[in-house]
N, C-alpha and C positions, 0 to 999 in steps of 0.2 A: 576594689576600693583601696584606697594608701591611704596610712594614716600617717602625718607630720613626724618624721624620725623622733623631734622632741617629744612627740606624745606616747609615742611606740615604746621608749625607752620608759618611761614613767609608768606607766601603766605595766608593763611585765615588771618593775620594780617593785610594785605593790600587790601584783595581782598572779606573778610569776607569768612566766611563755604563754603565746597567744600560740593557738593553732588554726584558726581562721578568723575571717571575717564578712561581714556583707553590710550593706547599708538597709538602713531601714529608719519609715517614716518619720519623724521626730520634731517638727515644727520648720519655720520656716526662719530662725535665726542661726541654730546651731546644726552641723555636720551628727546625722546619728549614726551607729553602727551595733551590730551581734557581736558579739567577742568573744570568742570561746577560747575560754581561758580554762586554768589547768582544774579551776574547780564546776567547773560547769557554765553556762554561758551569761553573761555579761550584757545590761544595759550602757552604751559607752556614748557621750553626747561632749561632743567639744566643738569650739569656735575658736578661728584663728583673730588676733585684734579684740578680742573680749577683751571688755571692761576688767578693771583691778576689784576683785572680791565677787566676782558676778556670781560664780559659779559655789563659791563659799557661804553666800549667802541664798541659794538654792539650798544647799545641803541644811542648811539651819533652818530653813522654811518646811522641807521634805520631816526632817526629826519633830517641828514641833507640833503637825499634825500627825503624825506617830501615835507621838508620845498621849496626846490628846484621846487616842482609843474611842474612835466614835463608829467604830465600828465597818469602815470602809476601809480596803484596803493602802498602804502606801507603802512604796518600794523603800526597802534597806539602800542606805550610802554607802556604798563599799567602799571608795577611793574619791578623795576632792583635790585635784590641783587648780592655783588661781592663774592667771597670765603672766602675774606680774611684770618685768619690764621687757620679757621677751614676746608676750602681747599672744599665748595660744593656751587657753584654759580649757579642761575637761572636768569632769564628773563622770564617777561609775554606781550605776545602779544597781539592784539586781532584779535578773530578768520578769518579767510578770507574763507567762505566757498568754498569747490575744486566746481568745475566745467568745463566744454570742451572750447574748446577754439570756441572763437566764431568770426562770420565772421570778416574779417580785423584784425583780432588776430595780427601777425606777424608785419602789417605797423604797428600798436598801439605800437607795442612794440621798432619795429626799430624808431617811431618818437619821444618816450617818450625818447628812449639811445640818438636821436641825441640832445634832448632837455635837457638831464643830459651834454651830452660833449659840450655845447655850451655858458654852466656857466660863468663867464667871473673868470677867475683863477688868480693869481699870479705868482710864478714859479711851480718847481718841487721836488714836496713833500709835506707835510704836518706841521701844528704848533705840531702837538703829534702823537710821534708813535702808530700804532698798534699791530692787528693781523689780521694772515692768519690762519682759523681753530685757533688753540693753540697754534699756533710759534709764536714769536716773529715779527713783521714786520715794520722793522724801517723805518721814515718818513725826516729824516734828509734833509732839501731840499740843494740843488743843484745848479749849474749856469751852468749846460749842461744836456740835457737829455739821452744822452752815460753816462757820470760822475753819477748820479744817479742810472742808470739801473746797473748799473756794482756795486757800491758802495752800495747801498741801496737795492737790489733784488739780482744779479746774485749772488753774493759774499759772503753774509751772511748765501746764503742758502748751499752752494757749502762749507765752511767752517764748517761748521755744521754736512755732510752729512761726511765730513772726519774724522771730532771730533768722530761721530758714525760709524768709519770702512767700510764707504760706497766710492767708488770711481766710483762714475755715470761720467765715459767719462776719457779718459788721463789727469794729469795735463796739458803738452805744450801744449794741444786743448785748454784751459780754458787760458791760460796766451794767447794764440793766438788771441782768440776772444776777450780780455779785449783790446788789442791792436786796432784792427779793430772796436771795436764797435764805437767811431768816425764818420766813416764812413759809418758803417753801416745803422747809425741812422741819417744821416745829413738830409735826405726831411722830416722825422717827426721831427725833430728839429725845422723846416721851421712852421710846421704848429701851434706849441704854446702847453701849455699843457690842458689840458681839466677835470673837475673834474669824475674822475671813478667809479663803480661800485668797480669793485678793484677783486669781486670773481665772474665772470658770467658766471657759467656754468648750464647746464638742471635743475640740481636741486635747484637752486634757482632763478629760473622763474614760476611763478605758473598759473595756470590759476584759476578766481576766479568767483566772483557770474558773471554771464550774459556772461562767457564765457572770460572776460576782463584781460589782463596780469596784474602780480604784482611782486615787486622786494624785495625781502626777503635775508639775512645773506650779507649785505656790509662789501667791507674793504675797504671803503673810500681814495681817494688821487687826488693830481692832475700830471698828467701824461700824457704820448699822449694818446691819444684814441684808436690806434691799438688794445692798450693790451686788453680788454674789448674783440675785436672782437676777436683776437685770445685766448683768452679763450673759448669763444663760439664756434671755431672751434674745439677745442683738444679731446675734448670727442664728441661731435655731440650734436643732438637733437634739432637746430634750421632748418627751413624751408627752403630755396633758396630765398623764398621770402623774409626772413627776411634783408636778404643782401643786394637786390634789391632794397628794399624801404631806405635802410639807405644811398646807394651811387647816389642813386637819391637826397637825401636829401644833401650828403655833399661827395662828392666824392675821395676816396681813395689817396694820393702821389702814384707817380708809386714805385712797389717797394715793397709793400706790401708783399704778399703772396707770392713773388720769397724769400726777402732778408731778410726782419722784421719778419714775424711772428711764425718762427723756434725760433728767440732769445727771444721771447717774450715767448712762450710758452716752455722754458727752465725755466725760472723761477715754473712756476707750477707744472711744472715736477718734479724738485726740492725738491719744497713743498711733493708731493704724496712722493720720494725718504723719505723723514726725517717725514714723517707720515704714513707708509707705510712699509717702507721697500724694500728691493733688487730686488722685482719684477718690480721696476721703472725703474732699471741700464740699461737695455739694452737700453728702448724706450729715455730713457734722454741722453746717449752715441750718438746713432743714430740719434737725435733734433740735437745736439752738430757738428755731423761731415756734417748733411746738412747743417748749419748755413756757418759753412768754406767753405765747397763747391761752394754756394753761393757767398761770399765774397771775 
């Protein structure tokens, strides 16, 4: 594996002499790699063409569930450079050795999520926009959590997806649901916002030394809490248990999983639609027409 001369230079500037490297897993937007650097080895994840701040604004998402202490692990920032106009941004982690999950894996994790959503927040949204992967992911806050979800996620992403010739679901389904979501959303309204996770799906849950979870690639905000779980639904890979230990912990508005987490999981959908491409349109049409169904 070659790393971008400009990245190779920057990073031994901060990190001193590499003495090897190898690629490894790390999602499917950014180039990962091992770095073994003079102090020991190196999470190193860059992208050539990354956005202006993409990568700075991971670092400040990674710090504030840190700093939050909820009990799940989360990698140190060693080194953040952004793209800028030369358009190839990195970030250095430090390393989280993999390992299995280990007993109590799943409560550890569902109590560290209940301990992330139990922040004490302000409203709905954020002081600075993000991202999601590479898009854009505006934080504009709000004074309803319908009015945000619609204004600040459903809508941006939906707009986007038509700018790119994509029509994931009928317009009137979309104009239907902006209408209803109101109501849709009135018992998590009830329960206040909660600071997120923002991207929480299988692959960034890691299991690390002793077997212990860790929370890697945030897009931070404050928002209901749903969204979190319903990400974790949409693709799989969490346990039964995991669910179990978090509504023992703080348990569900009725409502959930019949009427919420269809719209919730529209948004992601979205996201896959405008990073992805038209293999999304069908599953995001059909999220779309259960959500009405529902409502």
């Amino acid at each position: 594996m070659m790393l971008p001369p400009a990245v190779l230079r920057e990073v031994e500037a901060e990190l001193g002499p590499i003495h090897g490297l190898r690629p490894v897993g790390g999602g499917s937007i950014s180039a990962s790699a091992r770095v073994e650097a003079e102090a020991g080895p190196v999470f190193l994840k860059y992208a050539v063409d990354a956005p202006a701040r993409m990568f700075a604004v991971e670092s400040a998402g990674l710090d504030r569930l840190r700093e939050a202490s909820i009990g799940v692990r989360v990698p140190l920032v060693l080194a953040v450079c952004d793209a800028g106009s030369r358009g190839v941004g990195w970030i250095a982690l430090e390393w989280l050795e993999p390992g299995r999950r280990g007993k109590g894996y799943w409560d550890r994790l569902a109590l560290g999520l209940l301990s992330l959503h139990r922040m004490p927040g302000g409203g709905w949204g954020a002081e600075e926009d993000g991202f999601i992967g590479p898009l854009p992911q505006r934080n504009t806050p709000a004074g309803t959590w319908a009015e945000f979800w619609w204004t600040e996620r459903l809508e941006p992403q939906l707009q986007l997806a038509n700018e790119r010739g994509g029509h994931p679901g009928a317009g009137a389904d979309w104009e239907l649901l902006a209408e209803r979501l109101p109501r849709i959303l009135a018992a998590a309204e009830q329960d206040g916002p909660s600071l997120l996770h923002g991207d929480l799906w299988s692959g960034n849950v890691l299991a690390g030394e002793g077997g212990a979870p860790a929370l890697v690639d945030p897009a931070p905000y404050e928002g209901h809490r749903e969204v979190d779980l319903a990400m974790t639904e949409l693709f799989g890979g969490f346990d039964a248990a995991f669910y179990a230990a978090y509504e023992r912990g703080w348990p569900l508005q009725p409502g959930y999983r019949e009427l919420r987490r269809d719209v919730y999981q529209l948004y992601y959908l979205l996201v896959h639609v405008n990073l992805f491409g038209e293999g999304y349109h069908a599953q995001t049409a059909a999220c779309l027409r259960r959500a009405l169904a529902a409502s």
